[in-house]
N, C-alpha and C positions, 0 to 999 in steps of 0.2 A: 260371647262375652257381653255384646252391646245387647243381646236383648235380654239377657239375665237383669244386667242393672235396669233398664226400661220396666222389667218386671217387676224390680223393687221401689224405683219411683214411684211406679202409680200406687203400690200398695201402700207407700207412706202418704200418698193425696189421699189415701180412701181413710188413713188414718186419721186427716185433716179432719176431714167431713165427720167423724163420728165424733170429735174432740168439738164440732161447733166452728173450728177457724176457718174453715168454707162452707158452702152451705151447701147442705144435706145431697140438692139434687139436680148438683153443679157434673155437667158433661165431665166426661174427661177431655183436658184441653189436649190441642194437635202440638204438645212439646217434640225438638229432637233431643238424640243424645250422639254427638259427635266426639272426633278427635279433635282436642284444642289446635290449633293453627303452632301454637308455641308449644313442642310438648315436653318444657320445662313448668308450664301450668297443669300438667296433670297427665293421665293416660284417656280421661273421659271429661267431656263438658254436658250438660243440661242448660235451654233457657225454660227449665222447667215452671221457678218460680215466676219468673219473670210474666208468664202468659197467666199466674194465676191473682197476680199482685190487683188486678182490677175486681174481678168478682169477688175477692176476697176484702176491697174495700182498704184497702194495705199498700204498703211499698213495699214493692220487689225484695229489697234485701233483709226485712223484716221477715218477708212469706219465706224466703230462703233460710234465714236460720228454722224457722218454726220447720219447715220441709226436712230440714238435719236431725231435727230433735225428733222428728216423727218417722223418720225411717227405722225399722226392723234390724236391729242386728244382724248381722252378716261380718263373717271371720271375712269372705271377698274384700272388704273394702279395708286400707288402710288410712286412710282419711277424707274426709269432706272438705272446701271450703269455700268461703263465699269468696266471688272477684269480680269487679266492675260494679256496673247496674244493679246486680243481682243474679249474674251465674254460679254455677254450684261445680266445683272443678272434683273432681273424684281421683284416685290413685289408689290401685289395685294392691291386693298384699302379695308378696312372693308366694304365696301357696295358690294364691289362685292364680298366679302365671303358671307354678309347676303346674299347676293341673291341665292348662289347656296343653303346655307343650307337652302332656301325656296324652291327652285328647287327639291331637295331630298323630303321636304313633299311633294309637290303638284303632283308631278310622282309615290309617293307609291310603286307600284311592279314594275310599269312602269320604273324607272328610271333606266339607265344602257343600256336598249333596242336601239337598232336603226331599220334603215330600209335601211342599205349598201345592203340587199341581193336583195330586190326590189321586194320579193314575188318568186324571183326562186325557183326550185327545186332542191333540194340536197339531194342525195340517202345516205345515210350511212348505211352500212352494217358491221354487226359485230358479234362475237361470231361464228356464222355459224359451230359451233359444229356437226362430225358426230352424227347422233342418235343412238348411240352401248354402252353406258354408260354413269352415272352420270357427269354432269359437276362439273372438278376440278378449283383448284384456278386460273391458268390461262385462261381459260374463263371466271370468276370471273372478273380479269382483263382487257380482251378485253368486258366485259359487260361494264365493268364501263367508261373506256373508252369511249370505242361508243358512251353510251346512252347521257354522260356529252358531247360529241360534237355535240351530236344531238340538246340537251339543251341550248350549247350554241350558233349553226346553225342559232336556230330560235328565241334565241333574240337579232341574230344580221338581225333576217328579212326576212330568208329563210324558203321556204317550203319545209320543212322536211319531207321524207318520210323511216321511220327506216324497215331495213331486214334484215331478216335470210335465209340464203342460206344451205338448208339442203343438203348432200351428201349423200342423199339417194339410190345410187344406185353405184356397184361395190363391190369391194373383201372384203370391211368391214362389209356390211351388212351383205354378206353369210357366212363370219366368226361371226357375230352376231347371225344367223339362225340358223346354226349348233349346236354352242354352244349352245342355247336354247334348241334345239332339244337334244344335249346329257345329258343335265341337266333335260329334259323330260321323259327322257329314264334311268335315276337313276343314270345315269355315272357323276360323280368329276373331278377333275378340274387334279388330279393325278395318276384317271384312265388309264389303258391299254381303247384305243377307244378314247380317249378325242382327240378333232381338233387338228392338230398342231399348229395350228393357231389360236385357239379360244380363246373367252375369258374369265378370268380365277377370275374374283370378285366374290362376294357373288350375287350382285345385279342381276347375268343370274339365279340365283337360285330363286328368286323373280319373275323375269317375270315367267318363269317353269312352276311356279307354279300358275299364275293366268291364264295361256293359258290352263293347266288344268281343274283349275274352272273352265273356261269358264266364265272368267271378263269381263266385258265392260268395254272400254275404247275407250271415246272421243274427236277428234282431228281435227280441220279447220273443223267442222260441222256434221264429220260423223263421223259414230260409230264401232269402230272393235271389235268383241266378240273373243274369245280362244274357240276354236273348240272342245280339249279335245282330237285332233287325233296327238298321238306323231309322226305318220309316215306320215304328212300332211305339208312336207316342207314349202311348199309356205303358205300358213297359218301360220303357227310359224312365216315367215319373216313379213308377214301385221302385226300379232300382236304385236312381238319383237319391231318394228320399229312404231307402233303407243303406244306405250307401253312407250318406255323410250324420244320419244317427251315429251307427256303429262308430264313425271317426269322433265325433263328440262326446260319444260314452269311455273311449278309449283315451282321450283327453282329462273327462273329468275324474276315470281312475287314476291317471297317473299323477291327480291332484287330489288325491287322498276323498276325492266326493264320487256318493253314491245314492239311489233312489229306492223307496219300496213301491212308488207309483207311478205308471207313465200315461201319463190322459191324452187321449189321442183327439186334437179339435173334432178331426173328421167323424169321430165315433158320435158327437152332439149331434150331425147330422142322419148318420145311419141310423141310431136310438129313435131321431125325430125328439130329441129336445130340447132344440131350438125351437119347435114348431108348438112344441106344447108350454113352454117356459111363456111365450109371445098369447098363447091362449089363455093364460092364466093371466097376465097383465090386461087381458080385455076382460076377462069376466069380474075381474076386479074393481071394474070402471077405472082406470089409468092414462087408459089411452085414447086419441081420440085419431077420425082424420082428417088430412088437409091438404090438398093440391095433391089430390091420390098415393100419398106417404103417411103411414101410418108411424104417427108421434106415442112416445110418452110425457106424460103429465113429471118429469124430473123438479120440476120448479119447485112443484109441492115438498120437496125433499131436499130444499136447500139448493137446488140447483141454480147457476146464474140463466137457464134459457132449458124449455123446454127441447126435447133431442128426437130424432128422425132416427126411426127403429127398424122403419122396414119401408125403402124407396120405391118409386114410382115404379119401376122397373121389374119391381118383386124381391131384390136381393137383400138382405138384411145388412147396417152397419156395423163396424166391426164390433163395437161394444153389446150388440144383445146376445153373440156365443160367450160373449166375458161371463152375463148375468147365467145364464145358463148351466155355464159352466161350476160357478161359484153356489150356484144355489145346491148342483151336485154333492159340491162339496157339504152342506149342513144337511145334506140326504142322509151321504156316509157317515155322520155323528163327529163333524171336528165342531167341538165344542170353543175351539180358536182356532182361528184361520188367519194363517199370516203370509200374506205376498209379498217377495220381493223383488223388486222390480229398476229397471234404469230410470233416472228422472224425468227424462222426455216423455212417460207415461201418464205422469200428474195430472194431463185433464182431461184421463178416461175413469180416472178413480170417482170421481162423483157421480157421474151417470151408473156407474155397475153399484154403488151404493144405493143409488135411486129405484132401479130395477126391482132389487131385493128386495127391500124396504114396500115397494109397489105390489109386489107378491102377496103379502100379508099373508105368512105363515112362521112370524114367529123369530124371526132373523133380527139380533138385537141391533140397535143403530149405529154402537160401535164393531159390525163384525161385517166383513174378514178389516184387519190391520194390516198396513201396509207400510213396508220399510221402504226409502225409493234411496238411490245412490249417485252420486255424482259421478262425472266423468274420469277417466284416469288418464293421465299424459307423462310417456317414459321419455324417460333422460337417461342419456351416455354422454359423457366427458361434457359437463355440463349442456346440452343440446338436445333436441327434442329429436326423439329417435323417428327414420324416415318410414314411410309406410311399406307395408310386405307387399310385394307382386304377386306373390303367390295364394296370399288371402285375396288379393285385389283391392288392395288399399285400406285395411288396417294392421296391427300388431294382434299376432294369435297368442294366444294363450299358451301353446306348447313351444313356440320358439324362447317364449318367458323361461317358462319351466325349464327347458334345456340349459337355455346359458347361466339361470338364478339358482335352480333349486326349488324344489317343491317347498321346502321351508321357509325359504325366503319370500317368495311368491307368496306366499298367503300369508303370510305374517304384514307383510305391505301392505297388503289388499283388507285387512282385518284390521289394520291398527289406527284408523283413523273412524272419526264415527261417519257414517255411510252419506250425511247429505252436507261432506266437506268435500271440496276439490281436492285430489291426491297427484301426487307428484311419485312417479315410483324410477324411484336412482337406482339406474340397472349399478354403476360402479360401488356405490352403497350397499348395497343388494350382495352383491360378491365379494366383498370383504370381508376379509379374517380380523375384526379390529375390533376395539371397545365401541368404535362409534356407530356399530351395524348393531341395532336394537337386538334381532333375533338372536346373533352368534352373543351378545353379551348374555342373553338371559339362557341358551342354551349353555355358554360357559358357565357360568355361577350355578347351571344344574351339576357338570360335571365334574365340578372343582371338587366336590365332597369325594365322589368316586375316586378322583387321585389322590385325594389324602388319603383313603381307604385301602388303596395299593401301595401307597406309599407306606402306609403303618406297616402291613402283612411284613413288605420287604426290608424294613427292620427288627421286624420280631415284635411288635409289641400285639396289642389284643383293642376289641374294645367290647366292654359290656351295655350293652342299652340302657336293663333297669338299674344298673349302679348307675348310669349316669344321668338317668330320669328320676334318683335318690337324694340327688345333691342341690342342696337351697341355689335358687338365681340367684344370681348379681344384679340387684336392682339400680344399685349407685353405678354399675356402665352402664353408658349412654348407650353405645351399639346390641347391648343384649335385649335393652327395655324397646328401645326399637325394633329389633327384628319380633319381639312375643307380640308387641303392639300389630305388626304388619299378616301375622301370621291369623291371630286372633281374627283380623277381620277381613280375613280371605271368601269365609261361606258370609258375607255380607254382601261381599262383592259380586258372586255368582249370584245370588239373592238377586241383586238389584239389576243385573245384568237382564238376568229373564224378564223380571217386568218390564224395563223399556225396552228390549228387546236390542241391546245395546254390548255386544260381546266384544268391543273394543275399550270397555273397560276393564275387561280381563287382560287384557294387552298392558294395559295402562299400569296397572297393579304390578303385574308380572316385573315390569322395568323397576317400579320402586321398591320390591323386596330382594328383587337381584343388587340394587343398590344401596341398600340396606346392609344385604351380606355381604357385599364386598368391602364394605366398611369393617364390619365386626371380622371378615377374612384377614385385612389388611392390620390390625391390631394385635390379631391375639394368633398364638402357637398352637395350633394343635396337638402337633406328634410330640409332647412332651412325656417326660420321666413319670410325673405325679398320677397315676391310674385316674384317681377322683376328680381330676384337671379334664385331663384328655375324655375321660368318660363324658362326661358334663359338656364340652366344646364340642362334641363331635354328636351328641344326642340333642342338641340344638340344630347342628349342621347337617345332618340326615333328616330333620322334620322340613326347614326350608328344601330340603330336597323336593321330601316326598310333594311339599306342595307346589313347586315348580312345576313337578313332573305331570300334578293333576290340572294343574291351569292349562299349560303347554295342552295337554289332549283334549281339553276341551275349544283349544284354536285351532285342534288339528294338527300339531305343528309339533315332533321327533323331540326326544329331551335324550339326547346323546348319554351315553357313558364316559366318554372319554373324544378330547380335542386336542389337539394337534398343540394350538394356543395354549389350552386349562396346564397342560402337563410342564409348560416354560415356565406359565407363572408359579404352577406349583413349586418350582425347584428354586422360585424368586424367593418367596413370600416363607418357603420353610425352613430352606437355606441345608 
């Protein structure tokens, strides 16, 4: 709806320019077209004229009326009018609300969706957890994250290709290795012998002991058995590290997240390119060296301090498998590449931008984008819940999952935008209450389905296109509300994918649940009058259907039927 009228604005500026009252080869200005703040002023605002009052040599509400007179006909609109300064307040005719709430049946899941991406490819990576233990809440978050951009990637028309970038190789693993190996070998975590380094959860005492057994355990197709030999280093490390994959993949299935790609660090090194990524920075002239450490020139690229790429010693720093890695990635043709990553990451993002950039093949200066997220800190009975022994000193992910709910769990972890501190109320969380965002917008999905078993069990009926036949009611508030919220649903997924921002879908989500609870709380459905009941319930099946499309795009179950929805029903219908 908002870019239909968008579309007729400017054709009425292009009308300006041909009539002489702009001049001829006047840009199109950067106007919006919003909802009024008040929307007793209208269903749409422009400060169309406003931005043209200058070139035009005019006042604003002068350009405004001329802007009225020279719009197109159009049965959409049932009035214009000037307010303020000189904005143009719009209100839509009842036909062309019937029409979008036809629009909404007729696109089903469809609706919402576009095709801005054009079928690219867009990489998103995310989570990318070393494999040395359990994933906590903050991977939690960069899953949830991720996956809802990925979701909402491709309903705005991209091909999606989701990854995990495993760090499987370096000082974490062999502190992973060890550890196993001294939890092998009967030593505690408080041991005289224990790593200095190692690590110290219950969970290294788990794997121990299946590398013992002699466990199978399968991962990307193959299968790693536990040898049973505690002085078999390199065995402990294959199984350690195919061991707490598996447990992490197991994790983010039963968090509705999954991958088409698993990059394995160690492979940049088996390929050799690392070595060749680093050759390509010298023949480029980038690098130089210095006190036997070979630097790159980062500075050149925005950097605050040129960076040491490859130390004295020979070993490279962590950031040039980053560049390596990422350069992979515009190998494979992601024409967007989006990382997301925890915040503590922030001041590795410029150097692997520099790398790239140093490469000179082509890598635009805004590519890959990166989403970074703040920390998360759970509450129970107002208190900052204490850390797991078993992780070894933080909160996992699946102890979440268990006590909350996969729905809840991500809905938490989604619904604030990613570089806010979050507070996630386990008691919140598990609540059956209007005040647990998720159970409310999951209720107002399944409020309709009880009226719908409610109807059957009286006997009545409902037809769709009779009641997709029947003029709105524009003079109630709650109906021109809920077409207004629904209309600008595929704006919102719209706008979601470009800033890469799917906790605006959350956002929406809560305001057209409360939108409908309003228009729930007013009006009758299961009445006598067919053309009544038609009409209220072919409004209340469209807010369905678009609940249920938001909701999958968070990843997040849109019930049939709640426990809660079926009280209130019996409240509200009486």
């Amino acid at each position: 709806m908002k870019s239909q009228l968008r579309a007729l604005i400017e054709q009425g500026i292009a009308n300006l320019r041909t009539q002489g009252t702009l001049p001829a080869d006047l840009a199109a200005p950067d106007f919006v077209v919003e909802r009024p703040k008040d929307r007793s002023h209208g269903d749409f605002a422009t400060n169309a004229a406003m931005t043209l009052a200058k070139p035009a040599k005019s006042n604003p509400r002068a350009i405004a009326q001329a802007l009225i007179d020279a719009l197109p006909a159009n049965d959409d609109i049932a009035s214009v009018e000037i307010a303020g300064p000189g904005f143009l307040n719009f209100r839509l005719s009842a036909n062309a609300w019937q029409r979008q709430l036809r629009t909404v049946h007729a696109q089903g899941d469809a609706y919402g969706r576009n095709t801005s991406g054009a079928g690219r490819t867009a990489g998103v990576e995310y989570v990318s957890a070393n494999p040395t233990g359990p994933l906590h809440v903050g991977h939690g978050r960069a899953a949830a994250i991720g996956d809802c951009i990925a979701r909402v990637l491709d309903a705005n028309g991209w091909h999606v290709k989701r990854e995990f970038y495993y760090n499987d190789a370096g000082v974490q693993i062999e502190n992973l290795a060890k550890s196993t190996q001294a939890r092998a070998k009967g030593l505690r975590p408080d041991d005289a012998g224990w790593p200095e380094d190692g690590y110290r959860g219950d969970y290294i005492a788990d794997v121990a002991r299946a590398y013992l057994d002699g466990a199978s355990v399968e991962v990307d197709g193959a299968t790693i058995a536990g040898a049973r030999d505690a002085d078999d280093f390199d065995a402990i490390r294959r199984f350690a590290v195919a061991y707490l994959r598996r447990e992490q993949n197991l994790d983010l299935a039963a968090f509705g997240v999954s991958f088409d790609v698993y990059f394995l660090e160690s492979s940049l090194y088996r390929d050799a390119k690392v070595e060749e990524t680093v050759r390509e920075l010298i023949a480029h002239g980038h690098t130089y060296e210095e006190g036997g450490a070979l630097w790159l020139r980062s500075t050149d690229y925005g950097d605050d301090k040129d960076r040491v790429m490859r130390k004295s010693d020979g070993t490279y720093t962590y950031f040039v498998p980053d560049v390596a890695y990422h350069l992979s990635k515009w190998q494979r043709g992601y024409q967007r590449a989006i990382t997301e990553l925890g915040a503590d990451h922030h001041g590795s993002l410029m150097r692997v931008k520099a790398g790239l950039q140093a490469l000179d093949c082509g890598i635009p200066q805004d590519w890959p984008e990166y989403v970074l997220h703040q920390m998360v800190t759970v509450m129970r009975g107002g208190e900052e819940v204490k850390l797991g022994k078993r992780a070894g000193g933080f909160i996992t992910l699946r102890d979440l999952i268990e006590e909350t709910g996969s729905d809840a769990v991500r809905w938490f972890l989604i619904a604030r935008k990613p570089d806010s501190q979050l507070l996630f109320d386990i008691d919140l969380a598990r609540s059956q209450s209007l005040d647990n965002p998720v159970y409310y917008v999951q209720l107002s999905h399944a409020r309709t389905f009880g009226v719908l078993r409610k109807m059957k069990a009286r006997g009545l009926s409902f037809d769709l296109d009779a009641g997709l036949a029947q003029p709105v009611d524009l003079d109630d508030v709650t109906v021109r509300d809920l077409l207004i919220d629904l209309a600008r649903y595929p704006e919102v997924v719209e706008t979601a994918g470009k800033e890469l921002e799917p906790h605006q879908i959350a956002t929406y989500l809560i305001e057209l649940a409360q939108a409908y609870q309003s228009y729930y709380n007013h009006h009758q459905f299961l009445v006598d009058d067919a053309d009544t009941r038609n009409a209220r319930l072919a409004l209340g099946t469209a807010v369905q259907r678009v609940l249920a499309n938001g909701l999958a795009l968070l990843g997040v179950s849109a019930p049939e039927e709640m426990f809660f929805a079926a009280a209130e029903e019996n409240e509200v219908l009486g």
